[in-house]
N, C-alpha and C positions, 0 to 999 in steps of 0.2 A: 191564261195563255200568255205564251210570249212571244207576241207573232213578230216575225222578221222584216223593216222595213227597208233594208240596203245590203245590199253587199259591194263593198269597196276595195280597189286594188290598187295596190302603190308601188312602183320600181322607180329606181333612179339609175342613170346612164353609169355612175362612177363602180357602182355594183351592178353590173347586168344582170346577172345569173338569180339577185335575191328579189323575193317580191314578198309584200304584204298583205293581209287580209282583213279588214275589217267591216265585220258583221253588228249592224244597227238592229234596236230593237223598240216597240213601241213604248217600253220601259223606260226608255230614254239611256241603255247601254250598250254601249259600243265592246264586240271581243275581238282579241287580235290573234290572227294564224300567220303563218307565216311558210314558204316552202325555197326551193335550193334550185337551181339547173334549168334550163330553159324557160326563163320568163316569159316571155312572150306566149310561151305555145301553155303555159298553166294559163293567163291569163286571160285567153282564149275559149278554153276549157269550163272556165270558172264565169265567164259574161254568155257563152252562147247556150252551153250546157247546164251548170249547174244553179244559174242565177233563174231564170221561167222557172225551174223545178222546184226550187228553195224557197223563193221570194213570198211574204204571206203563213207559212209557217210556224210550226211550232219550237222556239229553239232549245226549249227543253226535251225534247225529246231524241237526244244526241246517237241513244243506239240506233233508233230509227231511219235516221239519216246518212249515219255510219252504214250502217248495213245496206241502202240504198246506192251510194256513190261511190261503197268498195265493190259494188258486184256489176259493174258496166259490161256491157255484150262483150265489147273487145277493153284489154287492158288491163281485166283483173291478175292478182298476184305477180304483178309485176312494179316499178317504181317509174311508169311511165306518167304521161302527164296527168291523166285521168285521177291516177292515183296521189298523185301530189296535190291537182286540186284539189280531193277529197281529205288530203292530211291539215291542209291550211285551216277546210274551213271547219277539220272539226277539232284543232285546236282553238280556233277563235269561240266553238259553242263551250267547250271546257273554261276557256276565258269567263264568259259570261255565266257561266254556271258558279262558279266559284263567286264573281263578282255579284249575283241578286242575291246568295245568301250570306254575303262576309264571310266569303270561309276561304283561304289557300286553295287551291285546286288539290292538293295533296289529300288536303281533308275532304273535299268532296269526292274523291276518288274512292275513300275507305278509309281515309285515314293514315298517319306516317308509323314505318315498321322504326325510323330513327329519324333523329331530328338533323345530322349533318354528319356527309356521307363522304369518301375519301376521293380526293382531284386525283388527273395523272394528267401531264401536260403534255400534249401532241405539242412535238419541237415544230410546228411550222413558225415562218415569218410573217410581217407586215402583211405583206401582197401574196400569199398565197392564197389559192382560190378565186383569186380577184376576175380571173376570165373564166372559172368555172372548170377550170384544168391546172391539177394542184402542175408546179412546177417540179421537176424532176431531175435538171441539168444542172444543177447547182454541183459545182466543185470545190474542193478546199482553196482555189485563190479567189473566188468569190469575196465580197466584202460585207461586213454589216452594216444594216441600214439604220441601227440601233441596236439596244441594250439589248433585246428582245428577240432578234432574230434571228432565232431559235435553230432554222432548218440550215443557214448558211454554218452555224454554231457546232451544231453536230457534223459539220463536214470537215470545219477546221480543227478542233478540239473536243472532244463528246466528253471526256473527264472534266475539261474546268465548265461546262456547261453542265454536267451532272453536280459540281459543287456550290453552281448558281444557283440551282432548282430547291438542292437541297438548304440553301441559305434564306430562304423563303417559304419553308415546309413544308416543299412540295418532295412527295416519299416513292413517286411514279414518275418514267417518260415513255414516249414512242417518238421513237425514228425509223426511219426509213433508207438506210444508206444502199441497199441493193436497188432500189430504181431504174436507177444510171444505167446498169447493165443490159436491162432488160432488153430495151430495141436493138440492139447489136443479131439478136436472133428470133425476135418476137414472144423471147421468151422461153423459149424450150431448150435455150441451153444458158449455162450460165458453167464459165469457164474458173477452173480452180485459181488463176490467178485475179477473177474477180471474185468470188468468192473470198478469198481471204480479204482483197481491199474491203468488199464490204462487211468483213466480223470486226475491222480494225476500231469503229465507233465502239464497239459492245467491248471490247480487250480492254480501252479505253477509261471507258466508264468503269469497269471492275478493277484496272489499276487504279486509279484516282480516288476513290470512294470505295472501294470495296463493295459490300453487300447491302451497303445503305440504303440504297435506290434501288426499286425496280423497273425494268426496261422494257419493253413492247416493243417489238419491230413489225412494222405495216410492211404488208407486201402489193396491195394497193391491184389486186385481182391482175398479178401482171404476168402470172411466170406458167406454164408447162406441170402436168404432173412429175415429170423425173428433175426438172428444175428447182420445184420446192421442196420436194421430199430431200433435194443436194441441199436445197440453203435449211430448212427445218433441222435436220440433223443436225449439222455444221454449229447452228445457235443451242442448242442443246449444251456445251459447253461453257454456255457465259449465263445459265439459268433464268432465261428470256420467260418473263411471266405469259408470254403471247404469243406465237404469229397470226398476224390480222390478215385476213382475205386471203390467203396464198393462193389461191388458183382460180386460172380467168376460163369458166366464170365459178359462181360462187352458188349456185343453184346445182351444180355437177352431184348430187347425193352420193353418188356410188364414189367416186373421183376422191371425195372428202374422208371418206370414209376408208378408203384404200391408204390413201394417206396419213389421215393417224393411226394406224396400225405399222407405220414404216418410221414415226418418230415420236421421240419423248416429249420433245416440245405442245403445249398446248394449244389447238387452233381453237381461233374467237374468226367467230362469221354471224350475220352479214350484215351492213350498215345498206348494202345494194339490195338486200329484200325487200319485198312487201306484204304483207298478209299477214297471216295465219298458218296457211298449206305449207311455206316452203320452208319454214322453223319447224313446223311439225315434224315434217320430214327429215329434215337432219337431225334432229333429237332422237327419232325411231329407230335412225339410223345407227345411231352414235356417232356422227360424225365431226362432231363441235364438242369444244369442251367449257367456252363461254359464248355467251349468247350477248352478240351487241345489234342493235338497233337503232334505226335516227326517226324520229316521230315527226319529222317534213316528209319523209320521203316512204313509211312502213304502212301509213294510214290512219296518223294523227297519234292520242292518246287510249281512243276506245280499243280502236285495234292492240298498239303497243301493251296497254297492262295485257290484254289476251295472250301475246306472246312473252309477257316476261310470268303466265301463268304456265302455260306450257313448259317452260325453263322450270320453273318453282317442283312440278309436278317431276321435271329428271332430274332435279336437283341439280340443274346447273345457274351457276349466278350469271347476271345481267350487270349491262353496262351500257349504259345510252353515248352515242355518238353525239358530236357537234366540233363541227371544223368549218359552220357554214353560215351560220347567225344569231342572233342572241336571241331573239322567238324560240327559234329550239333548245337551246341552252337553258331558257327557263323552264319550257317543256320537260326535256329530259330531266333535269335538276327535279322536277316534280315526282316524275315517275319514281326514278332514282331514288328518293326517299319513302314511296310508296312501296315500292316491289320487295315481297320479302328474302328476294336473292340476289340484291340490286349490291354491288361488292364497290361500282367504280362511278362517280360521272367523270365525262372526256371535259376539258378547259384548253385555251388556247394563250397563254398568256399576255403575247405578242396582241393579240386583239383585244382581249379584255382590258388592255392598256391603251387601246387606240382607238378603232374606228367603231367598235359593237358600243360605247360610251357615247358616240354621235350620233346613236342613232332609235337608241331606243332610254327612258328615264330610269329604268334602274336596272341594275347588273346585279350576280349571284354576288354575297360577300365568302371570302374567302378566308379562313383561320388557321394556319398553323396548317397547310394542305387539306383542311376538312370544308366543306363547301357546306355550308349550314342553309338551313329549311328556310325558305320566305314566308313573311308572315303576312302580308298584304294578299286581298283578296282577290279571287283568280289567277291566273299566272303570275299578275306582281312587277307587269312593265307594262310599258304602251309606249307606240312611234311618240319621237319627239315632234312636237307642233309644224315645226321649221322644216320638218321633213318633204310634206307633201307643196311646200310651198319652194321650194328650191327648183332653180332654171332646166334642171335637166330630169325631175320628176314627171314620170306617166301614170296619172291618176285618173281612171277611170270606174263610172258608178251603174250600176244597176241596183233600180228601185220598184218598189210595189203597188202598183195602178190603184 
C-alpha cells in the first residue's frame, strides 16, 4: 500500500489564479498536481472536501479515486472547482505513480505512440493570464514588453512574427486578432469592417512566409452562431489549420454541429470541458474536427487519456492545451506523446522564457519545434524549493490522524 499522508496546497499572490498540489506518501514521495482559475474556491474544495475523503488511502489506486471525485452530487461534467480539484489531485497521483516505479508517466500510462511530438506557439505575452482573464484590448500601438510578446506582436506585425517563430522551428501559431471586436455586441455581431481588420494578421502571415507556417485562430468562446459561422468562413481563405472555441458556450452540441456544416474551416473544441460525456457528445455528433483538452481543468490524466480515446475511436486527433502552467504543460506534453492521435502539444513561448522557469525545476526541451519526451520519472518537474517559502505564498496542509 501507498497510503497517503498529506495533501498540500500552494498559491502565491503574483499568480492568483494558479495553485499547487502536493500529495505525500508514507513511501516518502511527494506528486505534484496542479489546476488554473479560482484558487481560493479549489483550495477549499481540496482541504474541506477532498482532503477527510483522501487522507489514509490508497495512492495507487488512481482510477478509483478518479472515478470518486469526478462524479460529485453537483458539479460533474463541468470544469467547476470540484472538478479542478479532482484534476490537481489526480495529476499529482500520476506523479507518483511514474515516480515509485522510475518510469515517465508516459510509460506508465501505456507507453509512448512517439517519442517528440510537434509545438504550435499560442502568440500570448508575458502577462497574459496573469489575473486569470486572458487580455483582449491589445491594439497595434500597444508596445512590447520584450522579445517575446507574442500577442502585442500579432497585432503590430503577424508576418515578421511568423518569421520569428519560424527562425526558431516553430512550424505552428495561434492568434487571436478578432477578440477586440466581440464586446462591441456581445458577440452576435461582428461587422464586415471588423472582420477584415481582424483577417489582416492571417493576410499577413501568408504574405510574409507563405505556406510555412500554420496558423490557428482562437476565438476564445466569444462570438454568436451567425458571428462565427461570418468569421469561420471569412478564415477559410488564409487555410487556418483551426478555429478554437468559436461559440459561447462550447457545450452547444447541436450549435457546433450546425456550424461546421456552414464552413470549411476546421473546428477544435474544448479546452472549457470536463469529462467524458460532453467530448462524447460532440464526436457523435460530428461536431469537432480536433479534439483539444487541458488536464487542470478535464479531470486530470485518467480522465484526459479516456477522451483522447474517444477521439482515437472517430479518428479525430488531439491536442492538449496549456496557456496556464507548467504542471500542465508537463501533463499534457505526457499525454500528447501517449495518445495515438495526439497531432499537436500547445507552448507558450513568452513564458517558457520567463516565469513557468521560476517556478517549477524543469521545463519540456524543445528541438527544432518538436517537444521531445521526458525521461525523468513521473511528470519530470516539482515546485522550486523557494516557492513555498516566498512572502506572498498560501501554503496550506491537510494531514492523516
Amino acid at each position: 500500500m501507498s497510503r497517503i499522508t498529506c495533501l498540500r496546497t500552494i498559491r502565491i499572490a503574483e499568480r492568483p489564479n494558479l495553485i499547487w498540489v502536493e500529495i505525500e506518501t508514507d513511501e516518502g514521495l511527494t506528486g505534484l498536481g496542479e489546476s488554473f482559475r479560482g484558487a481560493q474556491a479549489v483550495e477549499a474544495v481540496l482541504h474541506e472536501q477532498v482532503a477527510p475523503w483522501l487522507l489514509g488511502r490508497d495512492a495507487r489506486q488512481i482510477e478509483a479515486v478518479s472515478r470518486h471525485l469526478m462524479t460529485p452530487y453537483l458539479g460533474f461534467h463541468s470544469a467547476g472547482a470540484e472538478v479542478r480539484a479532482a484534476s490537481a489531485v489526480d495529476l499529482a497521483l500520476w506523479d507518483l505513480m511514474g515516480q515509485r516505479h522510475g518510469i515517465p508517466v508516459h510509460e506508465a500510462l501505456g507507453g509512448a505512440s512517439r517519442l517528440a511530438i510537434r509545438a504550435y506557439n499560442t502568440c500570448a505575452g508575458y502577462a497574459y493570464n496573469t489575473s486569470g482573464v486572458a487580455r483582449r484590448d491589445i491594439g497595434a500601438g500597444d508596445r512590447p514588453a520584450g522579445p517575446y510578446d507574442d500577442q502585442v506582436a500579432f497585432m503590430r506585425d503577424a508576418g515578421a512574427l511568423a518569421e520569428s517563430l519560424l527562425s526558431e522551428g516553430y512550424s505552428a501559431m495561434k492568434i487571436w486578432p478578432f477578440d477586440i471586436y466581440a464586446p462591441a455586441s456581445g458577440g452576435h455581431l461582428i461587422t464586415l469592417e471588423d472582420l477584415k481588420a481582424g483577417l489582416e494578421p492571417f493576410r499577413k502571415v501568408r504574405a510574409a512566409v507563405g505556406d510555412r507556417i500554420e496558423v490557428m485562430c482562437e476565438l476564445h468562446s466569444l462570438w454568436g452562431a451567425h458571428a462565427a459561422a461570418r468569421i469561420c468562413r471569412a478564415l477559410e481563405d488564409y487555410g487556418v489549420f483551426w478555429a478554437e472555441d468559436p461559440l459561447n458556450k462550447m457545450d452547444d452540441i447541436g450549435g457546433l454541429a450546425d456550424l461546421r456544416r456552414q464552413t470549411r474551416t476546421p473546428l477544435c473544441g474544448s479546452e472549457t470541458l470536463a469529462g467524458t460525456v460532453p467530448f462524447r457528445q460532440l464526436l457523435a455528433a460530428d461536431a469537432i474536427d480536433i479534439v483539444m483538452l487541458d488536464l487542470a481543468w478535464c479531470g486530470g490524466l485518467t480522465e484526459g487519456r479516456k477522451i483522447a480515446a474517444l477521439a482515437e475511436s472517430h479518428a479525430k486527433p488531439v491536442a492538449p492545451h496549456d496557456c496556464t502552467g507548467p504542471v500542465t504543460l508537463m501533463a499534457g506534453l505526457h499525454l500528447a506523446l501517449h495518445a495515438p492521435t495526439a497531432i499537436f502539444q500547445e507552448v507558450v513561448r513568452a513564458t517558457l522564457a520567463t516565469w513557468y522557469r521560476d517556478l517549477v525545476t524543469d521545463l519540456p526541451l524543445i528541438q527544432q519545434g518538436m517537444v521531445q519526451a521526458p525521461t525523468a520519472p513521473g511528470l519530470g518537474t516539482a515546485l522550486r524549493p523557494e516557492i513555498r517559502r516566498r512572502e506572498d505564498a498560501v501554503v496550506r496542509q491537510s494531514r492523516a490522524g
